[in-house]
C-alpha positions in Angstrom: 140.3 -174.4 67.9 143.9 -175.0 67.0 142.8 -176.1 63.5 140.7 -173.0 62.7 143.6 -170.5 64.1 145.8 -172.4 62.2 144.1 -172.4 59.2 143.6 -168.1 59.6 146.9 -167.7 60.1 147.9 -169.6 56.4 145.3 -167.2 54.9 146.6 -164.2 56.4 150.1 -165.3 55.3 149.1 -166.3 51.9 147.3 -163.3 51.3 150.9 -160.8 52.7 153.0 -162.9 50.5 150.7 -162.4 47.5 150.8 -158.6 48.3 154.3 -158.3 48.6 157.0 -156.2 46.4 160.0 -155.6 46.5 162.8 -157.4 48.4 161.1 -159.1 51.4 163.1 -159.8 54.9 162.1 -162.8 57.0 163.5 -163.0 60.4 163.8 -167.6 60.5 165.2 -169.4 63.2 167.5 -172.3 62.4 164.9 -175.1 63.0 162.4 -174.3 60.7 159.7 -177.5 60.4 159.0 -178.6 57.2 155.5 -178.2 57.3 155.9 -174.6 58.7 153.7 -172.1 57.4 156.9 -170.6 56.3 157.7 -173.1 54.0 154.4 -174.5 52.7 152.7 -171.3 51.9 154.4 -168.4 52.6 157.8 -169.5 50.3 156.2 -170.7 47.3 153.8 -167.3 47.1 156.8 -165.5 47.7 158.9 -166.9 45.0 155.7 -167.3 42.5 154.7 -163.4 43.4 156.2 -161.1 40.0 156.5 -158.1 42.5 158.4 -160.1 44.3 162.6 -159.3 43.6 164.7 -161.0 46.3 163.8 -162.9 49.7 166.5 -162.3 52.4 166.5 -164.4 55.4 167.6 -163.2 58.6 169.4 -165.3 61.5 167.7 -163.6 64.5 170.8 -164.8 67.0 173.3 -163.2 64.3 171.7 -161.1 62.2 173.2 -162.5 59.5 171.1 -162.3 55.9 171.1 -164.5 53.2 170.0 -164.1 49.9 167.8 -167.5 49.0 165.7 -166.3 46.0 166.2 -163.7 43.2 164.3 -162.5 39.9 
């Protein structure tokens, strides 16, 4: 079960990243896994998406943003 919600759940996110414009805001906490969705689908699309101008990421303790991709 955990394979097949998991495996939705990268759709869905690849298919919102590939449908993005604009500058997109990502709320990350600071111990993001390597093989998070985050950063093995939902990144790359982002950064490979032409509508796609700037990624911010946002400290949720802080609020802090970051600017980590720009076109």
């Amino acid at each position: 079960m955990k394979e097949f919600f998991e495996v939705e759940v990268r759709q869905a996110s690849l298919f919102l990243a590939q449908n993005a414009s604009g500058t997109v805001r990502v709320v990350l906490g600071t111990d993001v896994r390597a093989d998070s969705i985050w950063i093995t689908t939902e990144l790359p699309a982002l950064i490979s998406n032409k509508n796609v101008t700037k990624i911010i990421t946002i400290d949720p303790m802080t609020l802090k943003e970051i600017i980590i991709h720009t076109k």
